[in-house]
PyMOL Python script that loads the backbone (N, CA, C, O; Angstrom):
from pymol import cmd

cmd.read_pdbstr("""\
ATOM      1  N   UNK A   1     122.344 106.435  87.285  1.00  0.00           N
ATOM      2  CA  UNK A   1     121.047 106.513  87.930  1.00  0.00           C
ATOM      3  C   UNK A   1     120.637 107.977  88.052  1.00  0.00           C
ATOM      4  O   UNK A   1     121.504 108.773  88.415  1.00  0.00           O
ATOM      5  N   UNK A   2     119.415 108.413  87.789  1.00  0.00           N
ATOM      6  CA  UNK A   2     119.033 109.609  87.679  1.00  0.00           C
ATOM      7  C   UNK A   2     118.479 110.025  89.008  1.00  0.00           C
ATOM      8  O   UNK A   2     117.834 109.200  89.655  1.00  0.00           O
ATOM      9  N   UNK A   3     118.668 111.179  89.450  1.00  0.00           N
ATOM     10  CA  UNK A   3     118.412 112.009  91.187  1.00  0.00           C
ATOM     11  C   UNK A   3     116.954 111.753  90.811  1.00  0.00           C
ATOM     12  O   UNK A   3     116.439 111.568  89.708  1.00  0.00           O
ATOM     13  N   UNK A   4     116.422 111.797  92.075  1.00  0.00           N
ATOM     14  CA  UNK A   4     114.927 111.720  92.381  1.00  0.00           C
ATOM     15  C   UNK A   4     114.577 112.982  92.339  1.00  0.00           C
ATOM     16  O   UNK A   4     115.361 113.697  92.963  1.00  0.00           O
ATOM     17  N   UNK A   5     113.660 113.556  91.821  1.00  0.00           N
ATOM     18  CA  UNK A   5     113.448 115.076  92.125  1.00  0.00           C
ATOM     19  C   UNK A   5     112.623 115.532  93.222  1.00  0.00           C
ATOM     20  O   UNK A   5     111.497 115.040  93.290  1.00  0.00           O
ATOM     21  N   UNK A   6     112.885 116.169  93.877  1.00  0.00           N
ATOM     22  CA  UNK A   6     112.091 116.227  95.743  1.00  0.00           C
ATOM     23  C   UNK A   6     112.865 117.164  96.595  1.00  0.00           C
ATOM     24  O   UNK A   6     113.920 117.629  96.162  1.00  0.00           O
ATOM     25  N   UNK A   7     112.469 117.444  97.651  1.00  0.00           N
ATOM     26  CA  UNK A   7     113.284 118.333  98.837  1.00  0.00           C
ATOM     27  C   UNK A   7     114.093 116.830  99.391  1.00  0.00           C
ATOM     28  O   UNK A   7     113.886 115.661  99.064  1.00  0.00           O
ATOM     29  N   UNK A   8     114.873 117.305 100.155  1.00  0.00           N
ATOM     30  CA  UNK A   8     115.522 115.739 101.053  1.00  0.00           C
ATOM     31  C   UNK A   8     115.436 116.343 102.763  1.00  0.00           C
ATOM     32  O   UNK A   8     115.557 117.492 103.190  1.00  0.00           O
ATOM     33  N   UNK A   9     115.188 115.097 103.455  1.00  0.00           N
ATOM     34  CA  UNK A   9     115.014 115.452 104.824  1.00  0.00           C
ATOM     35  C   UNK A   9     115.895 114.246 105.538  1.00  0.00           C
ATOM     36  O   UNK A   9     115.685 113.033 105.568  1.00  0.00           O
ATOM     37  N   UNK A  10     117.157 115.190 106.202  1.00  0.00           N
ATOM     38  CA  UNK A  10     118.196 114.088 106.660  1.00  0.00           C
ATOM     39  C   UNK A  10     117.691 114.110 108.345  1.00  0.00           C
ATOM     40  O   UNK A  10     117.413 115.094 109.029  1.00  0.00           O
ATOM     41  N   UNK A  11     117.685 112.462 108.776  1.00  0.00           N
ATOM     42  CA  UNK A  11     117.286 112.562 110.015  1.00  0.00           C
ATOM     43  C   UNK A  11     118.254 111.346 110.399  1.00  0.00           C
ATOM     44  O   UNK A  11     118.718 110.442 109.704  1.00  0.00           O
ATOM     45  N   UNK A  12     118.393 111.657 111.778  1.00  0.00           N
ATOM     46  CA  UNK A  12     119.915 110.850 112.437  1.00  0.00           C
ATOM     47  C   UNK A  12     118.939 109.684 113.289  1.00  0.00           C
ATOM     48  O   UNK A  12     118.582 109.658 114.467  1.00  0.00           O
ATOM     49  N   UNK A  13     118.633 108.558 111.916  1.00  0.00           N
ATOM     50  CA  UNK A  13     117.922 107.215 112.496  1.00  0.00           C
ATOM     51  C   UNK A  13     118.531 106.306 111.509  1.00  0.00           C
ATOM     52  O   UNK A  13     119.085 107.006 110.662  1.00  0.00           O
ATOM     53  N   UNK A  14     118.671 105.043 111.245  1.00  0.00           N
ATOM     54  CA  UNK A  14     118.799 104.233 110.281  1.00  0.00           C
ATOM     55  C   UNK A  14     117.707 103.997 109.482  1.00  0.00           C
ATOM     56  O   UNK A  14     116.639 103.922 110.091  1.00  0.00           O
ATOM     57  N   UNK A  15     117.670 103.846 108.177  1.00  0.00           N
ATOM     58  CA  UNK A  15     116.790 103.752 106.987  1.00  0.00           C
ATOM     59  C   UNK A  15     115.972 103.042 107.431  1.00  0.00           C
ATOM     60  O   UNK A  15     114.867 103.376 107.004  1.00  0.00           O
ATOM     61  N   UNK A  16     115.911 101.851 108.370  1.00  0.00           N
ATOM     62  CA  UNK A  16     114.636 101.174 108.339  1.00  0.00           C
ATOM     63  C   UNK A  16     114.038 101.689 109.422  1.00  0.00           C
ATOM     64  O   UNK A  16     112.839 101.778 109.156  1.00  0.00           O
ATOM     65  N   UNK A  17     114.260 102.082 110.528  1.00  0.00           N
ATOM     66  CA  UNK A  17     113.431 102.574 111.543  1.00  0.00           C
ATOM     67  C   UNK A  17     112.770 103.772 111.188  1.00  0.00           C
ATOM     68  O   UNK A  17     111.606 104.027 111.497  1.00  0.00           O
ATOM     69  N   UNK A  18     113.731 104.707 110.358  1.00  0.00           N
ATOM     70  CA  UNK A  18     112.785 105.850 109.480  1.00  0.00           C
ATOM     71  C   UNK A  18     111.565 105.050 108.473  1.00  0.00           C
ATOM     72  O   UNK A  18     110.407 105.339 108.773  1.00  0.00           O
ATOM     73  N   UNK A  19     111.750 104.096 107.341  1.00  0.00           N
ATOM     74  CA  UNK A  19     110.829 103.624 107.073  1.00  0.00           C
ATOM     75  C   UNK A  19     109.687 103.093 107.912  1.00  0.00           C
ATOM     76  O   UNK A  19     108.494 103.003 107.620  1.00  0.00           O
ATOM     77  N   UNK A  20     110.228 102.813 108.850  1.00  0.00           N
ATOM     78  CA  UNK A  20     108.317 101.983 110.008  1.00  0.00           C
ATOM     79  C   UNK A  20     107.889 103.182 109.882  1.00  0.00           C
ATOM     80  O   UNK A  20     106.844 103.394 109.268  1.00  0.00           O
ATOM     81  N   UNK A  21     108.850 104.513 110.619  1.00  0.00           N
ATOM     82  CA  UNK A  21     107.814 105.958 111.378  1.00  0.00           C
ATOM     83  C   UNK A  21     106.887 106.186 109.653  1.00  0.00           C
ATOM     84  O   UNK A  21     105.778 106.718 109.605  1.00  0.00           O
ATOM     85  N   UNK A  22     107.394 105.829 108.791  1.00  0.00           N
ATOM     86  CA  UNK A  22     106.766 106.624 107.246  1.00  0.00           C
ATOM     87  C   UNK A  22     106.048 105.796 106.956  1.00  0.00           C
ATOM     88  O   UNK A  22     105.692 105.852 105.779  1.00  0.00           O
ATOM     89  N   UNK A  23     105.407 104.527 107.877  1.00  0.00           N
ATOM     90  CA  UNK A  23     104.416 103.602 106.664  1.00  0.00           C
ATOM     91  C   UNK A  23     103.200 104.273 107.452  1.00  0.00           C
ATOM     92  O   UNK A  23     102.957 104.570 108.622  1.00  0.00           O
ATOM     93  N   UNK A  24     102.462 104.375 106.030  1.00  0.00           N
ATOM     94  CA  UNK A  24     101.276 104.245 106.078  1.00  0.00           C
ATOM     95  C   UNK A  24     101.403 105.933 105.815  1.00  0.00           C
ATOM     96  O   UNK A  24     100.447 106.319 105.142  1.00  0.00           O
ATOM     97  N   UNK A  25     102.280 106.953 106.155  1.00  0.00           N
ATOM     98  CA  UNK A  25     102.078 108.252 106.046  1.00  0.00           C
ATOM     99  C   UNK A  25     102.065 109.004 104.971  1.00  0.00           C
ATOM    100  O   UNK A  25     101.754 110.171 105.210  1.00  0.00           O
ATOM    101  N   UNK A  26     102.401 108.639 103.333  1.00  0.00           N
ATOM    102  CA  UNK A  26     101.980 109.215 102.208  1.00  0.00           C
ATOM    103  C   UNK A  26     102.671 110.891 102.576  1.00  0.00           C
ATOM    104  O   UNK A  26     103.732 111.365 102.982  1.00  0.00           O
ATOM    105  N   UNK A  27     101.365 111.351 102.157  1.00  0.00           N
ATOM    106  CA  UNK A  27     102.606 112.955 101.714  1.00  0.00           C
ATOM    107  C   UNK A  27     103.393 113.269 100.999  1.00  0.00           C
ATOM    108  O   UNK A  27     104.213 114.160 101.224  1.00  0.00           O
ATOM    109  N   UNK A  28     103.319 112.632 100.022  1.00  0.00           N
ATOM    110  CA  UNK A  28     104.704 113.511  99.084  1.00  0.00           C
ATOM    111  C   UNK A  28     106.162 112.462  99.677  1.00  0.00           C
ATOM    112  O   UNK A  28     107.313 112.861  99.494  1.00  0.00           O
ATOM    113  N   UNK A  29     105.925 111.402 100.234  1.00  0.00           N
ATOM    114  CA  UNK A  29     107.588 110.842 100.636  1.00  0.00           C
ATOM    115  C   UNK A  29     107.864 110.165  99.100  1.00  0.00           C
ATOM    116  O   UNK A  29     106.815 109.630  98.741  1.00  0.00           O
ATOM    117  N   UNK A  30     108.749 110.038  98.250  1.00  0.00           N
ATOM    118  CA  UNK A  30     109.128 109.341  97.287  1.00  0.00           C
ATOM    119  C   UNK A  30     109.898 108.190  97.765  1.00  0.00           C
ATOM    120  O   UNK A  30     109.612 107.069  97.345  1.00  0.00           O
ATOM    121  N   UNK A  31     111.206 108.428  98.919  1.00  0.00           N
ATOM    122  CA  UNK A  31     111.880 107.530  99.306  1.00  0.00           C
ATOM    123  C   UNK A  31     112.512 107.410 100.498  1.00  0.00           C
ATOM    124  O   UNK A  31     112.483 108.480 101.106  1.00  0.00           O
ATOM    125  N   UNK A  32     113.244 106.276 101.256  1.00  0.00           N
ATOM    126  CA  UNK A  32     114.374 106.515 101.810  1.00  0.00           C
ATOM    127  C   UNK A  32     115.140 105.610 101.500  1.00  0.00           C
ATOM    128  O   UNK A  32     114.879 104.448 101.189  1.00  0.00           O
ATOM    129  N   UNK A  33     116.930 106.576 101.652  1.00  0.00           N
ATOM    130  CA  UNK A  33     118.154 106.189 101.856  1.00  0.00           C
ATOM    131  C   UNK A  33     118.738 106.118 103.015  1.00  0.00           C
ATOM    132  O   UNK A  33     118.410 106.914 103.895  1.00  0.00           O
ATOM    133  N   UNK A  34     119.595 105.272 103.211  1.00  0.00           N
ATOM    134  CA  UNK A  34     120.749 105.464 103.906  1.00  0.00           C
ATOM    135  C   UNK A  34     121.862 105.968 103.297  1.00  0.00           C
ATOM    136  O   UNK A  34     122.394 105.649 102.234  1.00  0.00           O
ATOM    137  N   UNK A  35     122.140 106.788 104.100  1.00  0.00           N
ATOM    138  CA  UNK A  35     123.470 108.270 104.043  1.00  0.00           C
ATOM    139  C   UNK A  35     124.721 107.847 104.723  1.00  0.00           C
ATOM    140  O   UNK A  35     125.795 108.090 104.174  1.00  0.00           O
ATOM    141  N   UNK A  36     124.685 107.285 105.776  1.00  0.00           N
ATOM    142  CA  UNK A  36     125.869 106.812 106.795  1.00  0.00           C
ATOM    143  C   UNK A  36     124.933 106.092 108.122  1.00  0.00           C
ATOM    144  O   UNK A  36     123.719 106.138 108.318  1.00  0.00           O
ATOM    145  N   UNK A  37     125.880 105.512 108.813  1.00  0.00           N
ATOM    146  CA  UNK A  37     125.890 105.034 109.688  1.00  0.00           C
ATOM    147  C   UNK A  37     124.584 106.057 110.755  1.00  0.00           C
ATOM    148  O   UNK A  37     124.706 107.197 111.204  1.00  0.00           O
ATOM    149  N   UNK A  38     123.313 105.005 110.883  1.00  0.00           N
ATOM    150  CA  UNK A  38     122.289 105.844 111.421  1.00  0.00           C
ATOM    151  C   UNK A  38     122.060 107.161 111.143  1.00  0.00           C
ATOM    152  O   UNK A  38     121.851 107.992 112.027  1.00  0.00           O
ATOM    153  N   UNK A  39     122.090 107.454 109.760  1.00  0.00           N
ATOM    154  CA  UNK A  39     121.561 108.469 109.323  1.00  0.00           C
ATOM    155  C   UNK A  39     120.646 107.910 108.013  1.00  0.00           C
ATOM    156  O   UNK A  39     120.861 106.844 107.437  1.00  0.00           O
ATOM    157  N   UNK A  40     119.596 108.855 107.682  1.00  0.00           N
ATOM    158  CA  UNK A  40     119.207 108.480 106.716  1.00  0.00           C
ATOM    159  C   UNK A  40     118.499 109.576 105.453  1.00  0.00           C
ATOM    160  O   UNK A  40     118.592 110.724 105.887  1.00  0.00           O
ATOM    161  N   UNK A  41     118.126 109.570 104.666  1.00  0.00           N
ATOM    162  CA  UNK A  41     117.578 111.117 104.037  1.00  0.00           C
ATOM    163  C   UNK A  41     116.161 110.589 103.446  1.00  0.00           C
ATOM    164  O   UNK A  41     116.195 109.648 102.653  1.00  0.00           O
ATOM    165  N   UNK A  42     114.973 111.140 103.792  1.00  0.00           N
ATOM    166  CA  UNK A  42     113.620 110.938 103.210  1.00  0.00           C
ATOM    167  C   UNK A  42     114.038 112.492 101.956  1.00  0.00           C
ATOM    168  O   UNK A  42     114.649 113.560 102.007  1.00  0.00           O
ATOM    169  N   UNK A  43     113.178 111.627 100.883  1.00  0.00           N
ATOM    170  CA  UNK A  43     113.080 112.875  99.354  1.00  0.00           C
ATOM    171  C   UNK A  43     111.815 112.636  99.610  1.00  0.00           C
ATOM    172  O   UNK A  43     111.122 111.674  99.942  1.00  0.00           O
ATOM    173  N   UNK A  44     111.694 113.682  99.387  1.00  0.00           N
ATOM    174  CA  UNK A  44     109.776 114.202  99.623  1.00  0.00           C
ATOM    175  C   UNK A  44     109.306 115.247  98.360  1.00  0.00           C
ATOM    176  O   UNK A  44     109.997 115.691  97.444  1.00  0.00           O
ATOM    177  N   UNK A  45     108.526 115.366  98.525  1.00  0.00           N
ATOM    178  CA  UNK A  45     107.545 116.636  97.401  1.00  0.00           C
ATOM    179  C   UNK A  45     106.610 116.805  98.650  1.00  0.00           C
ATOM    180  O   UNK A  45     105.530 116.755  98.062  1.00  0.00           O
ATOM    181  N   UNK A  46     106.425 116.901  99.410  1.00  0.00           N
ATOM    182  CA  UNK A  46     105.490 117.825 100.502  1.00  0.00           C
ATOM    183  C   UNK A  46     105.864 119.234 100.671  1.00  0.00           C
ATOM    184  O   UNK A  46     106.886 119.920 100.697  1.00  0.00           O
ATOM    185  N   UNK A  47     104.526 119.375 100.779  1.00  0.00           N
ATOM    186  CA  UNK A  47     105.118 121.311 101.117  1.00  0.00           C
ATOM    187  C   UNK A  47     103.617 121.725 101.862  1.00  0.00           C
ATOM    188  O   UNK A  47     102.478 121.258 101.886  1.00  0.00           O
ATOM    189  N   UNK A  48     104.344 122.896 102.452  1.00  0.00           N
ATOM    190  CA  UNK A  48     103.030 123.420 103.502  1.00  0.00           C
ATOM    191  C   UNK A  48     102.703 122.484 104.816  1.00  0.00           C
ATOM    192  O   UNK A  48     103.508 121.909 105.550  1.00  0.00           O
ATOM    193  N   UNK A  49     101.442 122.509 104.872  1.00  0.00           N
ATOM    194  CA  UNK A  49     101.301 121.561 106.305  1.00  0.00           C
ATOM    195  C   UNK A  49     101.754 120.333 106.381  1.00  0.00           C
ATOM    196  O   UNK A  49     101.944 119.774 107.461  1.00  0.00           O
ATOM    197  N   UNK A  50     102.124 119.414 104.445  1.00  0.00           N
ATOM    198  CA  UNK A  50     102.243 118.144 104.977  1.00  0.00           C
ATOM    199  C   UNK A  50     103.753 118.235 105.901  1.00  0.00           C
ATOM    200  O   UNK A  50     104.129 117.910 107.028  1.00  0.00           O
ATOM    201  N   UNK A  51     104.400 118.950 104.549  1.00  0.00           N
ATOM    202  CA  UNK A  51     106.177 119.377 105.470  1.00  0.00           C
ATOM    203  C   UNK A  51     106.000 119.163 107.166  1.00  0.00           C
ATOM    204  O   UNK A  51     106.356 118.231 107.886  1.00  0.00           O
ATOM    205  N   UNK A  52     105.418 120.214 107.420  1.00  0.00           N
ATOM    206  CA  UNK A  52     105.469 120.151 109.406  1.00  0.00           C
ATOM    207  C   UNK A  52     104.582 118.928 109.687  1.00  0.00           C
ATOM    208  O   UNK A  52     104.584 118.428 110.812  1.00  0.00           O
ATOM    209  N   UNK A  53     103.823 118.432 108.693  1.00  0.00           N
ATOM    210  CA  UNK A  53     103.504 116.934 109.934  1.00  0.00           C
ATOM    211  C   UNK A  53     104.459 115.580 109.181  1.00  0.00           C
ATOM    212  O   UNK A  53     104.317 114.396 109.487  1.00  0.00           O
ATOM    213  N   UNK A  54     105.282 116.032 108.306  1.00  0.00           N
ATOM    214  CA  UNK A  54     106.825 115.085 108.173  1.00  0.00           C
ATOM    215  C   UNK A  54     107.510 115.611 109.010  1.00  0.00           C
ATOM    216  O   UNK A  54     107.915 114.764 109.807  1.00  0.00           O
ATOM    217  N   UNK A  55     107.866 116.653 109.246  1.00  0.00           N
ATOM    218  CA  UNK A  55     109.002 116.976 110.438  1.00  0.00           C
ATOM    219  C   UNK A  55     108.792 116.501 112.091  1.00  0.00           C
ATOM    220  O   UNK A  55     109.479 116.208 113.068  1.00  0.00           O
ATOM    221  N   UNK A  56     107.405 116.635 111.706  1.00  0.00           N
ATOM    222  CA  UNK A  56     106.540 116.536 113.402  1.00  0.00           C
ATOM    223  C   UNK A  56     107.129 114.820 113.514  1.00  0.00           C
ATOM    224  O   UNK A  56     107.933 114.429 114.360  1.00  0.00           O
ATOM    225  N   UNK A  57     106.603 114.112 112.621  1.00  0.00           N
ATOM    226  CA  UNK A  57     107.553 112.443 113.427  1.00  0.00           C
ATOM    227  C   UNK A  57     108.570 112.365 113.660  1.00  0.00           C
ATOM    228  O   UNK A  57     108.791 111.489 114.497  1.00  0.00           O
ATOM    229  N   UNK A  58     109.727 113.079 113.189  1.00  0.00           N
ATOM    230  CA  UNK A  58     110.967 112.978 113.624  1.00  0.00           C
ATOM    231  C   UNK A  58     111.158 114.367 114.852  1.00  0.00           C
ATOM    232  O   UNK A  58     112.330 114.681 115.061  1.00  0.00           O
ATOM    233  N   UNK A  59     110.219 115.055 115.523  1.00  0.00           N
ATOM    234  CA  UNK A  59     110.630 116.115 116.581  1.00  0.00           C
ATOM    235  C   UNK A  59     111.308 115.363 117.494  1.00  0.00           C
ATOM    236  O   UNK A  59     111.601 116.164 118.381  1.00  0.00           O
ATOM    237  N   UNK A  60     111.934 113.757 117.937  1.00  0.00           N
ATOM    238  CA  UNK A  60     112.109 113.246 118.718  1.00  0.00           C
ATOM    239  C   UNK A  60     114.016 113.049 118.852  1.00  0.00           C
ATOM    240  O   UNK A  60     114.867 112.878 119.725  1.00  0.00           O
ATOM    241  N   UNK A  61     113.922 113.199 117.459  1.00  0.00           N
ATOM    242  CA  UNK A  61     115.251 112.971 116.520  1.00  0.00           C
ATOM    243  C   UNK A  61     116.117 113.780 115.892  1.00  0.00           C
ATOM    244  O   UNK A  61     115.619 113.897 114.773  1.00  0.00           O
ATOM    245  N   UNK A  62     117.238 114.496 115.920  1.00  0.00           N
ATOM    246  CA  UNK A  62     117.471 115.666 115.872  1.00  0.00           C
ATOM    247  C   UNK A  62     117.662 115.116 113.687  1.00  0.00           C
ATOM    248  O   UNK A  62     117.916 113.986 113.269  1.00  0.00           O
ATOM    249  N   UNK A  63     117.435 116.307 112.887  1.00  0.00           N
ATOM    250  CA  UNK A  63     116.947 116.223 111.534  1.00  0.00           C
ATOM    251  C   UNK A  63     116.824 117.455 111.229  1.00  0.00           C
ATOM    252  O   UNK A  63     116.223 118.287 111.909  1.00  0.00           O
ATOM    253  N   UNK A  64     117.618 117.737 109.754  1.00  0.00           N
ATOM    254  CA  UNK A  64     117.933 118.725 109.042  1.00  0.00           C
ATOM    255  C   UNK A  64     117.321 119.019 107.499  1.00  0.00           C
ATOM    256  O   UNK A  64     117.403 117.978 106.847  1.00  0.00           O
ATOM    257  N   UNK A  65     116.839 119.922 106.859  1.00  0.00           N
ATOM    258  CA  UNK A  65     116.757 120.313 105.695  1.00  0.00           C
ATOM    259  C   UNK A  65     118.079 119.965 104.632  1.00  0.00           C
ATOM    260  O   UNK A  65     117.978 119.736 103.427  1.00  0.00           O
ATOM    261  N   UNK A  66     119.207 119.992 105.360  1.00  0.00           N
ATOM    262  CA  UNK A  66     120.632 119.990 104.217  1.00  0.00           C
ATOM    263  C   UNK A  66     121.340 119.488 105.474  1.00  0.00           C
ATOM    264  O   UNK A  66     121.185 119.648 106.685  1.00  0.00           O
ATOM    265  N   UNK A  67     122.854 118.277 104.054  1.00  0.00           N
ATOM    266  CA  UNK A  67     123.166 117.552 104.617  1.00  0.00           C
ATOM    267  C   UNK A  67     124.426 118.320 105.592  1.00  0.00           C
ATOM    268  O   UNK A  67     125.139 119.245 105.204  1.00  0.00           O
ATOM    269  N   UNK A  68     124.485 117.472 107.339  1.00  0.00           N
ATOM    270  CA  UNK A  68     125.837 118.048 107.885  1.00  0.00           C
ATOM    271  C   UNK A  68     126.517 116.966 108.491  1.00  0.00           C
ATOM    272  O   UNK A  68     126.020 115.923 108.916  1.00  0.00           O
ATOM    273  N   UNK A  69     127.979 117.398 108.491  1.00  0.00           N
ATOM    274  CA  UNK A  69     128.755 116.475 109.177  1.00  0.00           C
ATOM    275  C   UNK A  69     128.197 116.279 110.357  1.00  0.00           C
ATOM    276  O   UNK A  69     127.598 116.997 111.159  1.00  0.00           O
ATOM    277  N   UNK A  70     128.655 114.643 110.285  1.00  0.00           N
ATOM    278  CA  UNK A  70     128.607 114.139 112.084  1.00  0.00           C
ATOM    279  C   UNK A  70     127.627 113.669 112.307  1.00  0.00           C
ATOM    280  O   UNK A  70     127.382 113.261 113.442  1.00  0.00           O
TER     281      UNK A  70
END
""", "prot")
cmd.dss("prot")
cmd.show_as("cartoon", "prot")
cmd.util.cbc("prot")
cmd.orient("prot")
């Protein structure tokens, strides 16, 4: 299977509750995975303002640029 090409945005929710916060929000999201246990990674192509109003739904949720233990 070939990588999606995109930035990735790991946020500590499970794949489907990250999918509700992303419907309807467009921007550059290509996808989400699940990574582990309530974690999940959105691949995006946003950049500039959409980036901070993708980050802005998860300000609730602690979420990283690159992946970390735990």
């Amino acid at each position: 299977m070939t990588e999606l090409k995109g930035q990735r945005l790991y946020v500590n929710l499970s794949a489907s509750q990250t999918r509700r916060r992303l419907k309807g929000f467009g921007h550059g999201v290509r996808k989400v995975q699940a990574v582990g246990n309530n974690r999940a990674v959105v691949i995006h192509t946003a950049t500039g303002r959409h980036i901070e109003e993708l980050e802005a739904l998860f300000d609730d949720v602690p979420h990283s640029s690159s992946e970390q233990d735990g």
